[in-house]
C-alpha positions in Angstrom: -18.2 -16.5 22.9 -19.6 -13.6 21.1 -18.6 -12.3 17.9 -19.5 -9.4 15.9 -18.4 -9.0 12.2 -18.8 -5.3 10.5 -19.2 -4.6 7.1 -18.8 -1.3 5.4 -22.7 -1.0 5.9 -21.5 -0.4 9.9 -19.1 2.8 9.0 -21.2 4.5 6.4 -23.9 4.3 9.0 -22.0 5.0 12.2 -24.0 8.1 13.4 -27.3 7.7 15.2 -27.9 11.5 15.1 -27.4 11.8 11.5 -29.1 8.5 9.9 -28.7 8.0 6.1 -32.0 8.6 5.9 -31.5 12.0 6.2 -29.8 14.6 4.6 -27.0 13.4 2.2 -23.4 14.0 4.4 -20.2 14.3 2.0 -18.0 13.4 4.6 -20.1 10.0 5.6 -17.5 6.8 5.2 -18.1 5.5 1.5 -19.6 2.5 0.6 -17.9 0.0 -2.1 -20.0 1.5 -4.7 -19.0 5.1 -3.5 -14.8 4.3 -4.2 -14.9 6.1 -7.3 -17.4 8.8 -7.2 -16.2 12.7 -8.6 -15.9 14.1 -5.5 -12.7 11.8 -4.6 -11.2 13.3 -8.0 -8.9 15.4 -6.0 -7.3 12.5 -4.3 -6.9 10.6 -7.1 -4.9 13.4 -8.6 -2.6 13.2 -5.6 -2.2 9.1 -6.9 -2.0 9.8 -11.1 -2.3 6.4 -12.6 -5.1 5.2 -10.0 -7.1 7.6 -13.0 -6.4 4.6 -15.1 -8.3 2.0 -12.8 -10.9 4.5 -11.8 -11.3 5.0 -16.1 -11.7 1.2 -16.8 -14.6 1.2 -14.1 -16.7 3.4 -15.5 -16.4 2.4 -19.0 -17.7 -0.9 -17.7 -19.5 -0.8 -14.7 -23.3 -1.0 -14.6 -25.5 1.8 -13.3 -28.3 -0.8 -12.5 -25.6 -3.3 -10.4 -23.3 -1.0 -8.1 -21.6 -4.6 -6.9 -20.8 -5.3 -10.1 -17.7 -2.8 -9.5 -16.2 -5.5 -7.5 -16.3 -7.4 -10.9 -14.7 -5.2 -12.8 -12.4 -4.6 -10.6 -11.6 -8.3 -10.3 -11.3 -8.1 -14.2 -8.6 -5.6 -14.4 -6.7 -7.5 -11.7 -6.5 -10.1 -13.8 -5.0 -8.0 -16.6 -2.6 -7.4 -13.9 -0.9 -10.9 -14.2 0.5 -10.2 -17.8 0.7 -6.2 -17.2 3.3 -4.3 -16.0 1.4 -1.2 -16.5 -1.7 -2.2 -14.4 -0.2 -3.4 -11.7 1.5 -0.1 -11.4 -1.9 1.6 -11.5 -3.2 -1.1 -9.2 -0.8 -0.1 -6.6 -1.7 3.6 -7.6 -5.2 2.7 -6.9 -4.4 1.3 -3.4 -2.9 4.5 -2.3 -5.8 5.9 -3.7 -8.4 3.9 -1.2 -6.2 4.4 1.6 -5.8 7.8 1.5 -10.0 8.0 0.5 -10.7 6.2 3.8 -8.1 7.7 5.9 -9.6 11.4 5.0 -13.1 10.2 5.8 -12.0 8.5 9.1 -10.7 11.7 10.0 -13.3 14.0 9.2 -16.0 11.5 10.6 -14.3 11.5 13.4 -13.9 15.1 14.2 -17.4 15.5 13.3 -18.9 12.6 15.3 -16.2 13.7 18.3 -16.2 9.3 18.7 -19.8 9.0 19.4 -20.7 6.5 16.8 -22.4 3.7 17.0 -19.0 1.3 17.5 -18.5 3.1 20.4 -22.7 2.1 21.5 -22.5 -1.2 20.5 -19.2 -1.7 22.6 -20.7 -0.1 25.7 -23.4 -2.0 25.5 -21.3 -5.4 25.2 -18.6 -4.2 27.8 -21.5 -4.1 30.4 -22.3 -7.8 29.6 -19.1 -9.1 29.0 -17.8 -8.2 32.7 -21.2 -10.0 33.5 -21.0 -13.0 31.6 -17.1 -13.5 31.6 -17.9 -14.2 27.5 -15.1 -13.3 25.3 -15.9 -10.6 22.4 -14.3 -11.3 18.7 -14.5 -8.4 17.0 -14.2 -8.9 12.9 -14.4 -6.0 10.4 -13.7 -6.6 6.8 -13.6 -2.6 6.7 -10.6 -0.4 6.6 -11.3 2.5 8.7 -10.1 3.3 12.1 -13.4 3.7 13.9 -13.5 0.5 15.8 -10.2 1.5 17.1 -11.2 4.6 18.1 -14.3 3.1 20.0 -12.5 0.5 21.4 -9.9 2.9 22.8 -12.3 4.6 24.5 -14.4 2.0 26.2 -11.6 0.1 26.9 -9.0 2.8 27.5 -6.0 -0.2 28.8 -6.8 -1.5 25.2 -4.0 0.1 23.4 -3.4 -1.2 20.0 0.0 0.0 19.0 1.5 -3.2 17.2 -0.5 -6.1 15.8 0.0 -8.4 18.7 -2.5 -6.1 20.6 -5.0 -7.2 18.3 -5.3 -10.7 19.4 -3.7 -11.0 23.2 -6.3 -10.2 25.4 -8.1 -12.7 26.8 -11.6 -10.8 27.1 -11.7 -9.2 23.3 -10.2 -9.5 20.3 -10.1 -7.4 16.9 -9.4 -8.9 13.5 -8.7 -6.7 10.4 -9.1 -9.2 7.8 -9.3 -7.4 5.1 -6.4 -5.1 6.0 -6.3 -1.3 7.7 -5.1 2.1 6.5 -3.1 1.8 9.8 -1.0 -1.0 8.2 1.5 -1.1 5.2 3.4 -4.4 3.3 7.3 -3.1 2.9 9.5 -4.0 0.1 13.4 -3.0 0.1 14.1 -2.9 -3.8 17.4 -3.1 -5.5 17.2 0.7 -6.8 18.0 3.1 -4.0 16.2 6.2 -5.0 15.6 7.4 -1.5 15.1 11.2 -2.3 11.7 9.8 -4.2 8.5 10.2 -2.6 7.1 6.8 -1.4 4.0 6.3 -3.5 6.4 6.9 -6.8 8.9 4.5 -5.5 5.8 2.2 -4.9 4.9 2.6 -8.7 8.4 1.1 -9.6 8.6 -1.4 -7.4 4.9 -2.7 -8.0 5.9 -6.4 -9.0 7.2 -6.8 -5.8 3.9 -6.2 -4.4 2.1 -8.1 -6.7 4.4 -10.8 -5.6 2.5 -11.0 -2.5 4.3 -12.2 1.0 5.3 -8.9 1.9 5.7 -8.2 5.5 3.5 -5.8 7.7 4.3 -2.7 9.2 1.5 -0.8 11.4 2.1 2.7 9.4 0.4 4.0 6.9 1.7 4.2 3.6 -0.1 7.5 2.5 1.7 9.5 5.5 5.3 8.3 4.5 6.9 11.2 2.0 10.1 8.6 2.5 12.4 6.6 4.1 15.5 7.2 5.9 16.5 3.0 5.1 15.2 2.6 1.4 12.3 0.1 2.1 9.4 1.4 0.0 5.9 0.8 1.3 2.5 -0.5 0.1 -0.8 0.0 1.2 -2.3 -2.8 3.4 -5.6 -3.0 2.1 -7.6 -5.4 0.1 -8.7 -3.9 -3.6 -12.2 -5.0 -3.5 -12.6 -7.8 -6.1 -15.3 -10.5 -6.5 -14.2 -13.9 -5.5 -11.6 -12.6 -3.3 -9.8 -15.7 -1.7 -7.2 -14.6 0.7 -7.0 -11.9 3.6 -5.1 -9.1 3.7 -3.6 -9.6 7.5 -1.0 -11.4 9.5 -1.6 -15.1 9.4 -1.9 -15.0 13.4 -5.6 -13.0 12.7 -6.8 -15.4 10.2 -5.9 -18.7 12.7 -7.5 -16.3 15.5 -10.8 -16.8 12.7 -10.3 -19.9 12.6 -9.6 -20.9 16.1 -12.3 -19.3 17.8 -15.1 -20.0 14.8 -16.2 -23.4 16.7 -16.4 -21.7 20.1 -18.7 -18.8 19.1 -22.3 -19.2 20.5 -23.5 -16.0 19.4 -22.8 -14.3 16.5 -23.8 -10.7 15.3 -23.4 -9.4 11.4 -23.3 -5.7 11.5 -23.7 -4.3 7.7 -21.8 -7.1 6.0 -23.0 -8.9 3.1 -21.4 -11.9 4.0 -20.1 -11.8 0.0 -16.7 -12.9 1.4 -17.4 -16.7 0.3 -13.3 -17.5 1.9 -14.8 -16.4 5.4 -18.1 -18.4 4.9 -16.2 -21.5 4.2 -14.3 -20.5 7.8 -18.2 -19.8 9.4 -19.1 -23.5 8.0 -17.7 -24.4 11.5 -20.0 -22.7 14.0 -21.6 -24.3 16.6 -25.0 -25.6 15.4 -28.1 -23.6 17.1 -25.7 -20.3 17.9 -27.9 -17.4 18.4 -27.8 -14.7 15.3 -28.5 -11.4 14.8 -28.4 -9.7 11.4 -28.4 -5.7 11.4 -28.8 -4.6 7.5 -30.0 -1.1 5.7 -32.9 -2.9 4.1 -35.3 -5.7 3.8 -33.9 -7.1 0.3 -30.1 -6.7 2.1 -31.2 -9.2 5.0 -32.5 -11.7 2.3 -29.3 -11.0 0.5 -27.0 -11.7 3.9 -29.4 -14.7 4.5 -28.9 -16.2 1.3 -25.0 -15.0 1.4 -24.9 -17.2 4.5 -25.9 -20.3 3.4 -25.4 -23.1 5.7 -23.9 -20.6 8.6 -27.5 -19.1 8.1 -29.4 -22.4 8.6 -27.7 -24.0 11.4 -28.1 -20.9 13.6 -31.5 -19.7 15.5 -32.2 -15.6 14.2 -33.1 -13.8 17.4 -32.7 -10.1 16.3 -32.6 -8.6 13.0 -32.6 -4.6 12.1 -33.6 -3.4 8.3 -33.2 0.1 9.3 -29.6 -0.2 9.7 -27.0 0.4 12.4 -28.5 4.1 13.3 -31.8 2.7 14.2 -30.4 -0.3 16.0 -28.4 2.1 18.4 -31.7 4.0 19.4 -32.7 0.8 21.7 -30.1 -0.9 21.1 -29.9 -2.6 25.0 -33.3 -3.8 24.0 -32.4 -5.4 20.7 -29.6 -7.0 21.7 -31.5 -8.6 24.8 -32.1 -12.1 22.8 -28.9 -12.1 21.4 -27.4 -11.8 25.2 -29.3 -14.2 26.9 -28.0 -16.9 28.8 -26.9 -20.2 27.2 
């Protein structure tokens, strides 16, 4: 088996014609450290006390350590346990993210007109998996849409409509494990207050979501004015925070993780930086001597997703890394992925 895991390295670098190298895009999908930059202002308008969360950031963050937002981040989720008021802007700030990513999914998109380089890399790995019969897990701990999209159109019977499209084929597989703008948790508070918009009912009903064990809904939450039934719905998407330990997906994804973890033989890392230490502890269990290939933006990322690794790292043989990042590994990409692909 052959699994591929993307990071958010894979979407803001998803366009071989336009490499990041170049000329600075606006519309290019963010990076973590790009969540909170002024040009998003006008979203967070739309999403009032995400301003709050976006405020506490920047009177703390470090210009010298973008990561460290994930810190800070962490830190006012923590004032969350004993706040009411943050964990109204919390939820504020999820509608903010979703609807960030959603906009740049769509405009990327229409830009790209789907030729990014999820739609290369699963060409390429369609021609060998009707070869080698291998099954393909795909894992992204992003929120976007562009796998998707690229899967939908190399693999047009591949229609994912409800969340058990995800996981029932037999031949690939696609695991959101850090949650989707497609998705939403729903809530049906006490207070019926159906003629208010959805992310104001949202604000109110924010302990329920803090709560947790919401269930799922493939919508998203940013394109709901209201609802006809009063449920009120949430944004299905991880805040990024440092030292995250749970998923933001059905439980059926993460056993997927888990269940296929000892069967993968191959294993690809696609702009992650394998900071996620709850999946690590899930990639303790590879097979020893898998074949791995790392794709990063840099030299200093691979050591960092080396180091990041750990154990996974060390029990694995590297047969194909990429500094230049996801556009250069598309330009020969059939060639680079040759040891990765061979035989076992």
């Amino acid at each position: 088996m052959l699994m591929v895991i993307f990071g958010a390295g894979a979407s803001y670098d998803s366009d071989a014609r336009r490499p990041v190298s170049g000329p600075r895009n606006a519309s290019r999908p963010p990076l973590t450290e790009h969540l909170i930059d002024e040009r998003h202002r006008r979203i967070a308008d739309e999403y009032p006390a995400s301003i709050s969360v976006i405020d506490y950031v920047q009177q703390n963050i470090s210009e010298d350590s973008p990561s460290s937002l994930e810190m800070i981040l962490a830190q006012y989720a923590a004032r969350a346990e004993n706040s009411s008021a943050c964990r109204q802007a919390l939820v504020a700030f999820r509608f903010y993210l979703c609807r960030l990513i959603t906009n740049a999914t769509d405009e990327w998109l229409r830009e790209t007109h789907g030729l990014t380089t999820y739609l290369s890399l699963l060409n390429q790995l369609l021609e060998w998996q009707e070869t080698s019969g291998e099954r393909v897990q795909l894992v992204t701990f992003n929120y976007d849409m562009l796998l998707e999209d690229a899967a939908a159109r190399v693999i047009p019977d591949w229609r994912i409509n409800a969340f058990g499209d995800y996981v029932s084929r037999t031949d690939w597989g696609l695991l959101k494990l850090h949650g989707s703008v497609g998705w939403s948790r729903v809530a049906s508070p006490a207070d019926d207050a159906r003629g208010e918009p959805n992310s104001a009912r949202a604000l109110a009903a924010a302990d329920l979501a803090h709560a947790g064990n919401l269930p799922l809904r493939a919508v998203n939450a940013t394109r709901v004015t209201s609802t006809d039934n009063g449920d009120v719905l949430f944004p299905a998407i991880a805040v990024p925070l440092a030292n995250k330990t749970t998923f933001e997906c059905e439980e059926i994804q993460v056993e997927a993780f888990k269940s296929t973890v000892p069967e993968i033989r191959r294993l690809l890392v696609c702009g992650w930086r394998a900071a996620e230490a709850h999946a690590i502890q899930i990639l303790q269990d590879i097979y020893p001597g898998f074949y791995l290939g790392i794709v990063t933006g840099s030299r200093p990322d691979l050591a960092d997703v080396q180091g990041n690794l750990g154990d996974v790292f060390r029990k694995g043989k590297l047969v194909l890394t990429q500094t230049d990042g996801m556009s250069a590994f598309a330009k020969n990409m059939n060639q680079q992925l040759a040891p990765l692909l061979v035989p076992w």
